[in-house]
GUTINU-492468 format. One record per residue: x, y, z of N, C-alpha, C, O, CB in turn; residue in three letters. Coordinates in pm, whole numbers, plus 50000, padded with zeros to 5 digits. Each point is the difference from the previous one (the first is absolute). Glycine has a CB too. Example, Ala and Ser with C-alpha at 12.3 -4.5 7.8 and 13.67 -1.06 7.14 Angstrom:
GUTINU-492468
513194943150780499115011950000500905012050000501044999850066497074988550059ala501545022249803500825011950006499235010950073500515011150017500674982649768ser
END
This chain:
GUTINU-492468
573714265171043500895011549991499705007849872500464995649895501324992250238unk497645020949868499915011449875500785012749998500025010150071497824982549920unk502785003649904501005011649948499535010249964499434997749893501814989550042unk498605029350108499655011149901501105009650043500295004050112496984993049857unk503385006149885500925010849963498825011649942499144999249912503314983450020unk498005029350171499225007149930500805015049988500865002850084496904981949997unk501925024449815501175005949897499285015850070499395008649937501204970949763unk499665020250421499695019850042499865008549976499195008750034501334990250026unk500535000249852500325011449881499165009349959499845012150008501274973649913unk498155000050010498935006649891498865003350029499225004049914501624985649956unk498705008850315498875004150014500105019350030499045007750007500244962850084unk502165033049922500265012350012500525003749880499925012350001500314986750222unk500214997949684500085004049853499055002849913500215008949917501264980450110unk497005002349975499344998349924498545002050041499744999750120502104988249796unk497305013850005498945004450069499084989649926499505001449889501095025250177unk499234957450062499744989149901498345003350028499385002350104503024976549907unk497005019649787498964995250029499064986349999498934996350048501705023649914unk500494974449948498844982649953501424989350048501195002949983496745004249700unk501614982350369500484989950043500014990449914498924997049948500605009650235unk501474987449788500004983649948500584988450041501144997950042498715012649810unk499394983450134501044983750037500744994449941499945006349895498844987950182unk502074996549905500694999049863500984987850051500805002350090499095025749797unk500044961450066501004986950005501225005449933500165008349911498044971750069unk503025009050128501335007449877500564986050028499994993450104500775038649915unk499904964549820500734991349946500955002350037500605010649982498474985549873unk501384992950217501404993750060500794992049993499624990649929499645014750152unk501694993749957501234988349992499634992250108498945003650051503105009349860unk498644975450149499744998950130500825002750114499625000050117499244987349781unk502525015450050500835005450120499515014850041500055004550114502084981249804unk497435020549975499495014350034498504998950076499395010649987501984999949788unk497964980350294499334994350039500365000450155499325004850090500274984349683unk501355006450232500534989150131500335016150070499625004050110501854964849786unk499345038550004500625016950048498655006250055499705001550118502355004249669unk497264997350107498565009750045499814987950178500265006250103497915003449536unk501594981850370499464992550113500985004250118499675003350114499304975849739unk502415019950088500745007250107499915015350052500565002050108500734981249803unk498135027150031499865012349958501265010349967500445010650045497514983950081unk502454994449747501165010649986499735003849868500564995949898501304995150254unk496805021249863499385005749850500435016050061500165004850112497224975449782unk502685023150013499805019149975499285002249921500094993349898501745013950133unk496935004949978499215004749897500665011849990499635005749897498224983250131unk503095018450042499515019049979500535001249899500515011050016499505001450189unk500324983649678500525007549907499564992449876500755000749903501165009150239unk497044983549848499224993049893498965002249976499425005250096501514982049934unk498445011449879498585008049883499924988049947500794990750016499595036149898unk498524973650015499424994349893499455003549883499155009049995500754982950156unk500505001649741499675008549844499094989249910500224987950002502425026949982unk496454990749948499734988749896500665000549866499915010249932498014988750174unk502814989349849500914997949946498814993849866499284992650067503095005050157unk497205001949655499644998049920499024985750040500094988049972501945027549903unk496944993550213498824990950033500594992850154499164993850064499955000349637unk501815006450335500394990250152500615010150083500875008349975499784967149927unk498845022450178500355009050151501384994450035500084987749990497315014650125unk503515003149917501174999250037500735007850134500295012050001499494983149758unk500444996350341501015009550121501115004649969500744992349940498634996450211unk501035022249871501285000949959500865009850168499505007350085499574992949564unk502314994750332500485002850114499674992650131500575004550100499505014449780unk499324973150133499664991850119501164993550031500254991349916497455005450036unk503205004350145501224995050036499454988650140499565003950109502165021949793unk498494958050047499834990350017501904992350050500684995549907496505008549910unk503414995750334501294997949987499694982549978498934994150012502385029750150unk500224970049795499974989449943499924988550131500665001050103500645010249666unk497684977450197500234994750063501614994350086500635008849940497094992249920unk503034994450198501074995550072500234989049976501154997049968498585015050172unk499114976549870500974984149943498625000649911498844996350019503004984150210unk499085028549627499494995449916500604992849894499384997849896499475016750181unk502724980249950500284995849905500845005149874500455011550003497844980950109unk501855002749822500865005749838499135011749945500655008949944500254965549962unk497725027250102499095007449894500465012250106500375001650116497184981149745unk502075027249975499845018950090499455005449909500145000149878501905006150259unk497064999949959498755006249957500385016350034500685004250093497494972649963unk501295029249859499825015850034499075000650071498834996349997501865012849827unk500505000550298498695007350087499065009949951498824999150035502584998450125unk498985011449766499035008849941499424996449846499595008449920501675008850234unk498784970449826498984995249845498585003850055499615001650116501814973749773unk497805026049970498765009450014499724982050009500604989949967498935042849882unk498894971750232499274988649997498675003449975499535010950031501924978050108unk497885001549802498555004549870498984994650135500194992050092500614999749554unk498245015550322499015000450097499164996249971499895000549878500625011950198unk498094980150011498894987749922498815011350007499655005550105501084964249999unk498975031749828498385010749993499294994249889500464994449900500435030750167unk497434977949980499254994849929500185011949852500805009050026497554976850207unk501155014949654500025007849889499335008949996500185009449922500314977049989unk498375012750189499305014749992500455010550088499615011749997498494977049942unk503015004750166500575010550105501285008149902500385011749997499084970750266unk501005004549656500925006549960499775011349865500995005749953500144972750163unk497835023549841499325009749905499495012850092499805011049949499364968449878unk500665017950318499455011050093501515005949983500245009549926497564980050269unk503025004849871501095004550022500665006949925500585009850047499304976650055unk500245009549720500745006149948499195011549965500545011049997500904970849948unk497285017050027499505015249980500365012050101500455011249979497694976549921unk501375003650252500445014250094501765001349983500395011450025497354984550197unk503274995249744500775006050002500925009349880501145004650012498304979050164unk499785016949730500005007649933499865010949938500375005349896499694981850156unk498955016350089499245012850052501575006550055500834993450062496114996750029unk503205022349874500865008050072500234999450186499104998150082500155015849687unk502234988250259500134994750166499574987150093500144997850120499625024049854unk499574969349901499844987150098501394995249978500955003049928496384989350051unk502364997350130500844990350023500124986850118499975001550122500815019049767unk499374966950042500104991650039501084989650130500774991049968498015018649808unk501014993950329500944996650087499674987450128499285001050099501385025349829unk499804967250045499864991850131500175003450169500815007350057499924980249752unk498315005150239499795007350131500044988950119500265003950113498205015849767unk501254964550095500404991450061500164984449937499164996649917499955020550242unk501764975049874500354986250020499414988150040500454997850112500835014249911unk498324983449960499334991050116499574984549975499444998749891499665024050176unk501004968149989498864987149986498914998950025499495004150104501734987749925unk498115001649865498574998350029499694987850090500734991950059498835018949720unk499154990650212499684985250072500504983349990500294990550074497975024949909unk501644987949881500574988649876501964998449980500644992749925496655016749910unk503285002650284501324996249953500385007349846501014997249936498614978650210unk499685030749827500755005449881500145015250007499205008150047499944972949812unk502125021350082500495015149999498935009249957499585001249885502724991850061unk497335013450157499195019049917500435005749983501184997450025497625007550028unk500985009149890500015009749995499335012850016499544999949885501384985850049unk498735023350105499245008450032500515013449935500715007450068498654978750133unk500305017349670500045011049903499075011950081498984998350066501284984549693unk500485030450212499095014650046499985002149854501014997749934499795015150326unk497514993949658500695009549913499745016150039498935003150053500834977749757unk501265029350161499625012850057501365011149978501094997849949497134988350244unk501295025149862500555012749905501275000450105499754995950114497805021049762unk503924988350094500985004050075499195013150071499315008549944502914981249896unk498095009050297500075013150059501235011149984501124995249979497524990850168unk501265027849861501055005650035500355002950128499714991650085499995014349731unk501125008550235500864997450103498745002650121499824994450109502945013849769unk496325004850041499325007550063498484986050006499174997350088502245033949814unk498674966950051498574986250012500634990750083499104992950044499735006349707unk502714995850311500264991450072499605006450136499114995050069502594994049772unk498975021750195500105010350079498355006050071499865004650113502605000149720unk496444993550065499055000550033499314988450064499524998750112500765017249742unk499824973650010499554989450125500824993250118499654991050076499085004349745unk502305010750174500424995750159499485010750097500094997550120502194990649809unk497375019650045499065005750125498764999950016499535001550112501785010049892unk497924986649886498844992650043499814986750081499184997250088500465014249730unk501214982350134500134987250061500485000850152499604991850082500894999249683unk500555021350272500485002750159498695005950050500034998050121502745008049856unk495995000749990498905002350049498954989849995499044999650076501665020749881unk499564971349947498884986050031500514993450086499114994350062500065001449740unk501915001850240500254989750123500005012050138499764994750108502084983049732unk498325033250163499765006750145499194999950003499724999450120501365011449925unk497244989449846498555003650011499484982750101499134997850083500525022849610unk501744968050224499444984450075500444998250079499634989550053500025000049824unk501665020150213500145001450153499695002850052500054995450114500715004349887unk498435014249954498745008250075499294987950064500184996150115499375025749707unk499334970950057499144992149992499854988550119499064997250075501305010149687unk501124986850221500594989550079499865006050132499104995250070502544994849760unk499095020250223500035005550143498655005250052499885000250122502495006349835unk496624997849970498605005150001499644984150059500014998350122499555024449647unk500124965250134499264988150034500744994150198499434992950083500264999449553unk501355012750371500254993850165499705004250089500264994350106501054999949856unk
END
């Protein structure tokens, strides 16, 4: 069973260009939650916080028999990157209009939590608006296509 939460949002917000992978440090009831899929991305980013990548806003609900402990749903959680991604990163995001946003959730092969970082520029209203119609002419050009091959 593989879990992927993936955050919509931002593929229409943002105009992603570089991908990353990225382990995220966990509790284990917040574990057991993500497995259940009770994650939300749309309203979480990621910042580098003095050398460590950090989620912030990732709303994780609390496990149910978890017991006496309580955990915040929205505590930032620090993200595993090698050191040279995280030197890519902070340069481009330091560059004017980047920005760092998560785009999916997921398990790996190994059972351990991913992450899947976009980095890339906010669109505006008129750049959303555009590529949604390019995109309504790339899929009629692959219905064309489709109905042509029968």
């Amino acid at each position: 069973m593989t879990v992927k939460i993936k955050n919509r949002k931002a593929y229409s917000d943002f105009e992603i260009e570089e991908k990353f992978e990225a382990g995220v440090e966990l509790l284990g009831p917040e574990v057991k939650s993500i497995r259940a899929g009770r994650v939300s991305l749309k309203e979480s980013y990621a910042r580098v916080i003095k050398g460590e990548v950090w989620v912030i806003g990732m709303h994780i609900t609390p496990y149910e028999n978890l017991g006496y402990v309580e955990l915040d749903p929205q505590r930032r959680r620090k993200l595993l990157l090698n050191k040279h991604e995280i030197r890519r990163i902070t340069r481009k995001v330091e560059q004017a209009g980047y920005t760092l946003v998560p785009l999916e959730l997921y398990f790996s092969e190994k059972n351990l939590v991913k992450i899947l970082l976009g980095l890339g520029k906010g669109r505006t209203k008129y750049d959303k608006k555009q590529h949604l119609i390019e995109k309504d002419k790339q899929r009629e050009v692959e219905r064309a296509l489709k109905d042509r091959g029968r």
